[in-house]
PAKEFI-580358 format. One record per residue (C-alpha): residue in one letter; residue number from 1; x, y, z. Coordinates in steps of 0.05 Angstrom, whole numbers. Example, Ala and Ser with C-alpha at 12.3 -4.5 7.8 and 13.67 -1.06 7.14 Angstrom:
   rest    nr        x        y        z
      a     1      246      -90      156
      s     2      273      -21      143
***
This chain:
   rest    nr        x        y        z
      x     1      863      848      244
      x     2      904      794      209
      x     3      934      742      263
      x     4     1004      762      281
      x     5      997      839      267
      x     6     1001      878      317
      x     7      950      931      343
      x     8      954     1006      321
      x     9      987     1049      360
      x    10      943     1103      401
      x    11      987     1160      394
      x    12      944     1189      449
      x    13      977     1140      503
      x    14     1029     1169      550
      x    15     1076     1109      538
      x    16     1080     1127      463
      x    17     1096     1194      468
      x    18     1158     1206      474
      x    19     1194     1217      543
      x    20     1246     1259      524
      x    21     1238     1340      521
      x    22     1272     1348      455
      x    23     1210     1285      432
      x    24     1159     1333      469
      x    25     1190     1387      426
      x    26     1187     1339      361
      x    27     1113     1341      373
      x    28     1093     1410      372
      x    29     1074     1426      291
      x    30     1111     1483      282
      x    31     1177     1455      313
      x    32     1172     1392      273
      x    33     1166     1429      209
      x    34     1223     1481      227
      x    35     1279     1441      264
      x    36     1293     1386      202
      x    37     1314     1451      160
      x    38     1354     1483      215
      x    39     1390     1420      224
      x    40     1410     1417      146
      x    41     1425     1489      153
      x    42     1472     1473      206
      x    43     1505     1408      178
      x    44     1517     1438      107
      x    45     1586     1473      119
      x    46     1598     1408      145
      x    47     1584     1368       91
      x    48     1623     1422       45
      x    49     1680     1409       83
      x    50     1691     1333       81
      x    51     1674     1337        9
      x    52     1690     1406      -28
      x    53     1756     1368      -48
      x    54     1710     1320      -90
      x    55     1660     1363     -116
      x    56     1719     1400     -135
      x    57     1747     1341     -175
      x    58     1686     1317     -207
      x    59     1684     1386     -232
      x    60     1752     1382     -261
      x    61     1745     1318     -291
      x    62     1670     1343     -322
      x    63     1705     1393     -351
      x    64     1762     1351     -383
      x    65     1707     1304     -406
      x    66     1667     1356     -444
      x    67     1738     1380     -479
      x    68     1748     1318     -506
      x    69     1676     1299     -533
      x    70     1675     1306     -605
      x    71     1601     1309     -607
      x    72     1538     1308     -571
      x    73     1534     1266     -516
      x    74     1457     1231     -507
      x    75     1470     1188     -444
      x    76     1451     1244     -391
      x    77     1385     1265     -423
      x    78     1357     1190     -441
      x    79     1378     1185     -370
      x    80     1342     1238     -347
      x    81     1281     1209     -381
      x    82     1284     1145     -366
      x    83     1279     1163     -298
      x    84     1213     1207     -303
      x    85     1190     1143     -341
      x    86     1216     1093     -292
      x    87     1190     1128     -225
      x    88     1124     1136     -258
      x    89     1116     1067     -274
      x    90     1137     1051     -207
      x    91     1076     1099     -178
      x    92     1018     1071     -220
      x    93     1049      993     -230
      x    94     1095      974     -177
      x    95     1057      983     -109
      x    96     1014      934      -66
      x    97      955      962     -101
      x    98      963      942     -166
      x    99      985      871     -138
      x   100      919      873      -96
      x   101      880      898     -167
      x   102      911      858     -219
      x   103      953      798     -196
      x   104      927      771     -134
      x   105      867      739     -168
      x   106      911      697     -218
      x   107      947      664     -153
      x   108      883      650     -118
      x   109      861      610     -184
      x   110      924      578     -183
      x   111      920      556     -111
      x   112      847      533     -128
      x   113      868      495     -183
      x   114      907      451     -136
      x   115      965      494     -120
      x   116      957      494      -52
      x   117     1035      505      -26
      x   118     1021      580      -51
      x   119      975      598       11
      x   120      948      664      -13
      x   121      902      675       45
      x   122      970      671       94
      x   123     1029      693       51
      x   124      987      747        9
      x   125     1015      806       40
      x   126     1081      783       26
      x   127     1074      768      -40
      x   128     1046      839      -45
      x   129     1114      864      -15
      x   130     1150      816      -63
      x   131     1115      841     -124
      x   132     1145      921      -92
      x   133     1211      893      -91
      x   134     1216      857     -156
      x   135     1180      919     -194
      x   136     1237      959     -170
      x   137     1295      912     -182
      x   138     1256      915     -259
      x   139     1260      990     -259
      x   140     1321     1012     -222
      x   141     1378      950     -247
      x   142     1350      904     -302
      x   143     1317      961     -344
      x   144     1367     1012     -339
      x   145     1432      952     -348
      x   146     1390      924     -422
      x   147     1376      990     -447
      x   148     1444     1026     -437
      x   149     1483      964     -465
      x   150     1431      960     -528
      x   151     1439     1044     -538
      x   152     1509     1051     -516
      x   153     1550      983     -516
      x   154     1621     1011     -501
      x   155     1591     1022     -432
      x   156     1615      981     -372
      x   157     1570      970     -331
      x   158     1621      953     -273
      x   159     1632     1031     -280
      x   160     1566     1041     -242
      x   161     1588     1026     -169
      x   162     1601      948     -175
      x   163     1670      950     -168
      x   164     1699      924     -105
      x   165     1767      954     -114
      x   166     1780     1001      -54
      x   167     1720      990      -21
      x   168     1753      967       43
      x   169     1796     1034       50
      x   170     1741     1078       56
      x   171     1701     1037      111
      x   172     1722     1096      154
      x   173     1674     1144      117
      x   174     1624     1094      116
      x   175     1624     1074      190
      x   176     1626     1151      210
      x   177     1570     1162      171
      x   178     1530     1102      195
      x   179     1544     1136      267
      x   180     1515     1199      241
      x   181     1455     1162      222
      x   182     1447     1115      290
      x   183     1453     1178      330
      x   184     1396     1208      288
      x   185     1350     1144      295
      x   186     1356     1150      362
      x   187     1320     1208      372
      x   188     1267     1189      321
      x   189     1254     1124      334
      x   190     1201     1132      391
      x   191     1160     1183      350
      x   192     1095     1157      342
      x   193     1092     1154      264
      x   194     1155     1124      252
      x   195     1123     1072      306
      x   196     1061     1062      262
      x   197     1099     1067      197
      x   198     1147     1009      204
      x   199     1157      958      185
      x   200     1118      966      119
      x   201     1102      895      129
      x   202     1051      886      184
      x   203     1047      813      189
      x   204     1122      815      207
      x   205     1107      806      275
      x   206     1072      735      261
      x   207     1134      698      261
      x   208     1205      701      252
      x   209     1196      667      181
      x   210     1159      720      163
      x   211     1206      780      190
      x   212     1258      754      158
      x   213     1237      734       83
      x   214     1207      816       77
      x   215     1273      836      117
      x   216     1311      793       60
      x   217     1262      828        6
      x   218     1271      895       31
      x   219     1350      893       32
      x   220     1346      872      -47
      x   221     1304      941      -55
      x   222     1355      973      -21
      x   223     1407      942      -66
      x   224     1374      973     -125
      x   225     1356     1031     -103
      x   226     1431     1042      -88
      x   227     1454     1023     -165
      x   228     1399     1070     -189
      x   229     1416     1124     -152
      x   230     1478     1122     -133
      x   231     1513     1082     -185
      x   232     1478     1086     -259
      x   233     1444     1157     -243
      x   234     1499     1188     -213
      x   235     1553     1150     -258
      x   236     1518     1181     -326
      x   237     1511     1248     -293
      x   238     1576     1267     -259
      x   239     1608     1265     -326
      x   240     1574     1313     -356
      x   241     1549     1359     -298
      x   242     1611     1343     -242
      x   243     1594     1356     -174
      x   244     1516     1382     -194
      x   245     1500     1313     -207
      x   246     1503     1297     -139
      x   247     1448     1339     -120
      x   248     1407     1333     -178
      x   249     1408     1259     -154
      x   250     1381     1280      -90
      x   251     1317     1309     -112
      x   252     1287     1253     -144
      x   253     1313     1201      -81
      x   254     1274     1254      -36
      x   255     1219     1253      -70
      x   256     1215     1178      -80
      x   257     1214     1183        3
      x   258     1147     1230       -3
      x   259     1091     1196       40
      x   260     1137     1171      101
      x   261     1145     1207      166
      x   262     1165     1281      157
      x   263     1238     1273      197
      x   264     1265     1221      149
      x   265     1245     1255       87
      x   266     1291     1310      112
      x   267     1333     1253      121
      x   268     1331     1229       60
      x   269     1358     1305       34
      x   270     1421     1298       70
      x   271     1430     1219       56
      x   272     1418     1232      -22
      x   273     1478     1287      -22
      x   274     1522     1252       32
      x   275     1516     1182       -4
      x   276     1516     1205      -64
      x   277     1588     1244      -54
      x   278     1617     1181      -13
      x   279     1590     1143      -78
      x   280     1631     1193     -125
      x   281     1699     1197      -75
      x   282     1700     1111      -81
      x   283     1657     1095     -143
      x   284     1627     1042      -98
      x   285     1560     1027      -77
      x   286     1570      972      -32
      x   287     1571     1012       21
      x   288     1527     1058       20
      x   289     1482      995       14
      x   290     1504      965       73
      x   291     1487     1032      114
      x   292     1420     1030       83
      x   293     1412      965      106
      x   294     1431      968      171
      x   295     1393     1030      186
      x   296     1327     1003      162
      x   297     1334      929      198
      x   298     1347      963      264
      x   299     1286     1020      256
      x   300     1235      954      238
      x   301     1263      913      291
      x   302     1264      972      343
      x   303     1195      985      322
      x   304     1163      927      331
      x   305     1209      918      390
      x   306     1178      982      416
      x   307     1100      960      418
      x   308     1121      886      439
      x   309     1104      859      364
      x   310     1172      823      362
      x   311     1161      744      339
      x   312     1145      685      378
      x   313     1151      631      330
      x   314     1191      611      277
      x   315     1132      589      226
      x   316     1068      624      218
      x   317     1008      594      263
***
């Protein structure tokens, strides 16, 4: 073990299982696998009622938008494909193990050629994470911005959820939503693989320095995972397929979540089609990204809280 990560968690230990009887409950195989799909059973009329009015307008202006095309209309199928392309690349070229495989080696000749500020041996896990972050702000914001204004220049690319018009009047949906979400984490938080699953960044526990560059690097991933998604996905999409672009959104972002604890990819099936309609009602991004955010600071400092990793020192040792 690396210094300043902290142990793994024995699941097996009564002080990591959770106290409650609905966490007891969690446990059992066959309840965890059948309560996240009674609980979206349960919260869809919901969601249909805060937001049929806007599916119903996205449908409406879809339909107004195909009426006045004059001819066909490439932007939702290159999108379509650029995203098969995009998430692939991110599989095979933008994870830890291609850093680990391919790029680590050039920085350790660097720091042997007298580069020594560069500290592989300490920061190498973080520039692991950073190369994760940066291959996704490639893929999900600078890709997707070059290409659409070399194919289709009379786009603005303001249109995709940058605009900051309005964004203040619907903090209200926002902050509901976020309480929605709290009250969720709450329940999950003391399960024992969201325990050993976050932070993603095990060294974070070394020192606060090094918390709070991946927390820094982690809310930029957010950032573009939110313009992908949310704003140049669902932006292309709505136009041509109205409210169905919403949830044809929330396939892929569930499926990007594959590999994490079971309970949050569920999550991650409401999320995609509540975010994505909030998204829609304020063409804004901003704040779904600030839920995001929030959400996933709290669940790595709660976690590490949880199994006393919390920092001790500013610096690393």
């Amino acid at each position: 073990m690396k210094p300043g990560e902290y142990p793994p968690i024995d699941v097996t230990l009564p002080e990591f299982r959770a106290a409650s009887t609905l966490g007891l409950l969690l446990e059992h195989p066959i309840v965890k696998a059948l309560v996240p799909v009674l609980v979206i059973a349960l919260v869809a009329p919901i969601i249909w009622r805060l937001f049929r009015t806007t599916w119903a307008e996205l449908d409406r202006e879809a339909r107004e938008e195909q009426l006045r095309a004059s001819g066909p209309d490439y932007q939702a199928p290159v999108a379509l494909v650029l995203l098969a392309v995009t998430l692939t690349l991110q599989d095979y070229y933008g994870g830890r193990q291609f850093f680990d495989a391919v790029l680590k080696e050039p920085l350790v000749a660097l720091e042997a050629a007298g580069h020594d500020y560069l500290q592989v041996e300490t920061y190498g896990g973080l520039y692991g994470f950073g190369w994760w972050v940066l291959a996704r702000v490639l893929g999900y914001v600078i890709l997707p911005i070059v290409l659409w204004k070399a194919l289709f220049p009379g786009t603005k690319i303001l249109d995709f959820g940058l605009r900051v018009r309005g964004f203040a009047s619907h903090l209200g949906l926002y902050a509901l939503s976020l309480g929605a979400v709290l009250g969720a984490m709450a329940i999950v938080a003391r399960q024992p693989d969201f325990l050993s699953y976050y932070p993603f960044y095990k060294t974070a526990s070394r020192s606060w320095f090094d918390f709070l560059a991946w927390e820094a690097m982690y809310f930029l991933q957010f950032f573009a995972l939110e313009f992908y998604f949310r704003g140049f996905l669902l932006g292309v999409l709505k136009k041509r397929a109205g409210s169905l672009a919403i949830f044809a959104v929330a396939v892929p972002y569930c499926m990007i979540h594959f590999g994490k604890p079971y309970l949050e990819v569920h999550g991650a099936i409401v999320a995609g089609v509540v975010l994505g309609s909030l998204a829609a009602r304020t063409s804004s991004i901003y704040a779904g990204f600030l839920v995001h955010i929030t959400v996933a600071g709290l669940m790595d400092f709660l976690a590490l809280a949880e199994v006393h990793g919390l920092p001790h020192r500013f610096w690393p040792p």
